[in-house]
N, C-alpha and C positions, 0 to 999 in steps of 0.2 A: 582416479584423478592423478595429474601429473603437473608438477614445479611451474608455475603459469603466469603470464603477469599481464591480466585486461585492461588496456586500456580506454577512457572515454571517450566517447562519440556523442559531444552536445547536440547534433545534428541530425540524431538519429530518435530523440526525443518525441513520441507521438501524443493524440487526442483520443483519449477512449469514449465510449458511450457512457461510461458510470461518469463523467462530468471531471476527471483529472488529467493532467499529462503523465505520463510513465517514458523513464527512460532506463533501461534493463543492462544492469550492468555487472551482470554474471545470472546465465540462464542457459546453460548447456547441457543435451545429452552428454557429455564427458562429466557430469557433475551431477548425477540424479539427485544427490542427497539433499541440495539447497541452491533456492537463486534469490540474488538479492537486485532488488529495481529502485530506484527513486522515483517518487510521485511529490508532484506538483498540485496545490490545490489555489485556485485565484481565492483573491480576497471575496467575502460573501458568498462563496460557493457551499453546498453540500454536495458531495459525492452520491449516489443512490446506493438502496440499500443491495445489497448480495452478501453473499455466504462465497466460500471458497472450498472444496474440499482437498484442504491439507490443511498443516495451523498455519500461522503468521505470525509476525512481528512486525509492531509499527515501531520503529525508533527517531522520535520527532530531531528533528535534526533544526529547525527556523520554524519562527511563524507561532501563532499561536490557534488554537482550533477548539473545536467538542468533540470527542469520539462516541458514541455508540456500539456498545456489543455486547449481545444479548440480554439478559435481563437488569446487569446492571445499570445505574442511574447513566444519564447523559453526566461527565466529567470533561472540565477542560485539561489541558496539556500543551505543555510549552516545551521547549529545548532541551533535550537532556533522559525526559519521560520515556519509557517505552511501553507500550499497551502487545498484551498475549490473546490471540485472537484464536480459539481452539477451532479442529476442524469441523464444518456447519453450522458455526454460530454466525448469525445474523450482525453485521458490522456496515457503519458508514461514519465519515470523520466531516465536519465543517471549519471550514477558515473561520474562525470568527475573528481575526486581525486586518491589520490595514496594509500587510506584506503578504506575498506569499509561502503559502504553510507547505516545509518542505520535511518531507518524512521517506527513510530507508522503508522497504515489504519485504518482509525480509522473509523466504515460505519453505518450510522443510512438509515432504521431501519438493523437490522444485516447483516452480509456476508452471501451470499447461494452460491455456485458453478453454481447454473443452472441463476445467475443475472449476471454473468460475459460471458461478447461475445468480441471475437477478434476479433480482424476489420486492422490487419494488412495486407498489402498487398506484395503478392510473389514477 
């Protein structure tokens, strides 16, 4: 890694199939070690469930919600919380607020699209 400074692109903000927006804002091979994204959840939303294989970190940042992962109880989470999400455990987060629930994923070592598997059921 080398002396860097990303800056955002609100623009570049997308809609995934697990039911949030993500906007990735450090996610590069120069940085295998860690990428960190924002996700966006609407009000009334749940995310579907998947597993990721690396850990994570969710670090609520707005909004308030329920997270889900693995056998723990469903717990809510507000501003300030952050939930450790080891790798293949079974995770989804719901807005349960009337804003939207804005949380850092924060994933060592980096996000790749082909480590993320749904595991939601029809």
């Amino acid at each position: 890694m080398k002396p860097d400074i990303l800056f955002t692109d609100e623009s570049a903000e997308f809609y995934t199939e697990e039911r949030c927006y993500i906007l990735e804002l450090s996610n590069t091979a120069e940085d295998e070690a860690v990428s960190i994204a924002r996700a966006r959840v609407l009000p009334g939303v749940t995310t579907r469930w998947h597993v990721v294989q690396h850990d994570e970190r969710y670090v609520i940042q707005s909004g308030n919600g329920r997270v889900e992962v693995g056998e723990l109880a469903p717990t809510e989470v507000k501003p300030g919380d952050v939930v450790r999400i080891p790798c293949n455990v079974r995770q989804r987060i719901a807005n349960t607020g009337a804003d939207d629930l804005v949380f850092l994923a924060i994933c060592t070592p980096r996000f790749r699209p082909e480590n993320y598997v749904d595991v939601e059921e029809e």
